[in-house]
N, C-alpha and C positions, 0 to 999 in steps of 0.2 A: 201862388208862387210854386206852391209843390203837387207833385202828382198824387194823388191818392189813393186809384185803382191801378193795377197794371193794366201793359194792354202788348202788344205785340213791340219785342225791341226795348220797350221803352220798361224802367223800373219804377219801380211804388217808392224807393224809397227817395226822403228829400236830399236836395241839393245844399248841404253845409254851405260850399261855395256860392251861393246865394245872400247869404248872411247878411245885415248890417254891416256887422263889424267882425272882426275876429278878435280870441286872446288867448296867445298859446295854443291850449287840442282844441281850442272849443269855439265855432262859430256864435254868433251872438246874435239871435234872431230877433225881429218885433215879433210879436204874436200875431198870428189869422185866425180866422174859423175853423181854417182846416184842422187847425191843429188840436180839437176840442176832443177826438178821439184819443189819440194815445196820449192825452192827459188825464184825462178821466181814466185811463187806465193804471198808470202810475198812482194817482191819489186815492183809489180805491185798492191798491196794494196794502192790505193789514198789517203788514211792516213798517209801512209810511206813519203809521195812527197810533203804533206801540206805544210811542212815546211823547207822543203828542195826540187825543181824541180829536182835536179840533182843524186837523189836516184833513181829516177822510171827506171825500165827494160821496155823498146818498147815490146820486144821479146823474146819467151824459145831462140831465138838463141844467144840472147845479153847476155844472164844469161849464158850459157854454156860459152858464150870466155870468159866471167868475172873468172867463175869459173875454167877453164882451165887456166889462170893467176895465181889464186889464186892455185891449185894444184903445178906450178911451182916455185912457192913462197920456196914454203916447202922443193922441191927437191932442188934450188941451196942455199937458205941462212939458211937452219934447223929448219926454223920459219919461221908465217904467220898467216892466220890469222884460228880461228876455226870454224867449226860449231857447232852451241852449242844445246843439247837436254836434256832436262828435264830429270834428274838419278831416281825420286820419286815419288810414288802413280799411281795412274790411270793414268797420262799422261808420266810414264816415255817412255821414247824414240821419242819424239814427241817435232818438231825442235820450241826453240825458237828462235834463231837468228843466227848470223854470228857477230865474232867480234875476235880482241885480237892484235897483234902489230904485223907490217909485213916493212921491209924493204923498205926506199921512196928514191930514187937519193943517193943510198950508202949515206946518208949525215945523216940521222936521224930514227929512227923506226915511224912506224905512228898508233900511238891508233885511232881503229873504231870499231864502232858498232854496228850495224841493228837487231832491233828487231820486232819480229810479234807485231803488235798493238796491241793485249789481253794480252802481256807479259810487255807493259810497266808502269811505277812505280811501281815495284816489286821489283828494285834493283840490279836487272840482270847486269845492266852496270857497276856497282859497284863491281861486282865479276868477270866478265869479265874484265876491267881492272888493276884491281889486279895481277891476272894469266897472264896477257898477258904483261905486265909493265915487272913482276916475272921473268917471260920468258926471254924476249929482255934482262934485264940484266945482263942473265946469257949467252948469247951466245955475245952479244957484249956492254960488258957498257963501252964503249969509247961513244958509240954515244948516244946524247939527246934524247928523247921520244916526240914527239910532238902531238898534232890533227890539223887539217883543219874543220872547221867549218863555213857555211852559218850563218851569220849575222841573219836570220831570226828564226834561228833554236833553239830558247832559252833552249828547252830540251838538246840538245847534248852539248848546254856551259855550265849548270849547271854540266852536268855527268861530262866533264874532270875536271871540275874544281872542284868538289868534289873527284875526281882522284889525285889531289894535280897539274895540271898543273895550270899555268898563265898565264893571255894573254901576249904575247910579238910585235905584229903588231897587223893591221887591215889596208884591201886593197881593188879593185878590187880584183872580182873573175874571173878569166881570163878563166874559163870553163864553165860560165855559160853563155846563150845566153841575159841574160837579162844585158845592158849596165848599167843597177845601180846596180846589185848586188855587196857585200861587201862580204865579207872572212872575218874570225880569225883565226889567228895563235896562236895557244898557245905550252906553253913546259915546261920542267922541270926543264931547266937553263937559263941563259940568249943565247943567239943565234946572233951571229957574221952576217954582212950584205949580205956576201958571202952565209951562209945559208940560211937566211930567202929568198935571190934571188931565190936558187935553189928548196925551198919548194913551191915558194909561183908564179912562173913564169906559 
């Protein structure tokens, strides 16, 4: 869908106006292949991993499986999550982040968000989960909306929770290698024990 080398006439950068969907500044892309470089690039930004370890990409190879997950996201449950690029001015087509609600243990949709470091407090995440909330429940609002967040991440607790979630745990994080890290679970109803098990395991 997007160009990715220049050539004569033609620009490297993508075409917002391509998008899915739009919301507000921000086109609302599925994810491609293509897009495995300047993701990888953003998730191995060391400002990305400050405050969360378990954001950082090792490898373009770790970012492709990630993102080949994320592609199949889209094709079994209709939804997942977007790449998002700037629709306006000089920098339209030029990626700010990754984010929007994508399917976790059939049990709950999962609001996430990653944005380039020059795109944050702008409010991005703010319009991101809106559309992405929007989304999930129009394909299935049987199910809660949740985040996973790192205890340490106080940007990404503030976002959902300006998103209108509430905490409803806090535990061990069982994927990070650090034996004191904590998790937050937050959501947008209350959340039965059996759930929080399977979100939070």
């Amino acid at each position: 869908m997007f160009e990715k080398e220049p050539g004569a006439g033609i620009s490297a950068r993508p075409d917002a106006r391509d998008a899915q969907t739009r919301s507000g500044r921000l086109g609302l892309c599925r994810p491609t292949p293509d897009d495995a470089d300047e993701l990888f690039e953003m998730y191995s930004d060391p400002r990305l991993a400050e405050a969360d370890p378990m954001l950082a990409h090792p490898s373009i190879t770790h970012t492709r499986t990630v993102l080949q997950r994320r592609i199949a996201e889209w094709r079994q449950h209709g939804q997942g999550l977007w790449v998002l690029r700037h629709l306006l001015g000089p920098s339209a087509g030029e990626l700010v982040g990754i984010g929007g609600c994508s399917l976790y243990a059939n049990t709950a949709w999962n609001l996430s968000f990653s944005m380039r470091p020059q795109n944050w407090g702008r409010g991005y995440a703010q319009e991101i989960a809106a559309a992405g909330m929007a989304r999930a429940q129009a394909v299935r609002p049987d199910l809660p909306i949740m985040a996973v967040v790192a205890a340490r991440n106080a940007r990404s607790s503030r976002a959902v929770e300006r998103a209108g979630l509430h905490q409803v745990w806090q535990g061990p994080d069982n994927h990070d290698p650090d034996p004191t890290a904590t998790m937050l679970l937050y959501a947008d109803r209350s959340l039965s024990d059996g759930q929080i098990h399977a979100l939070t395991r």
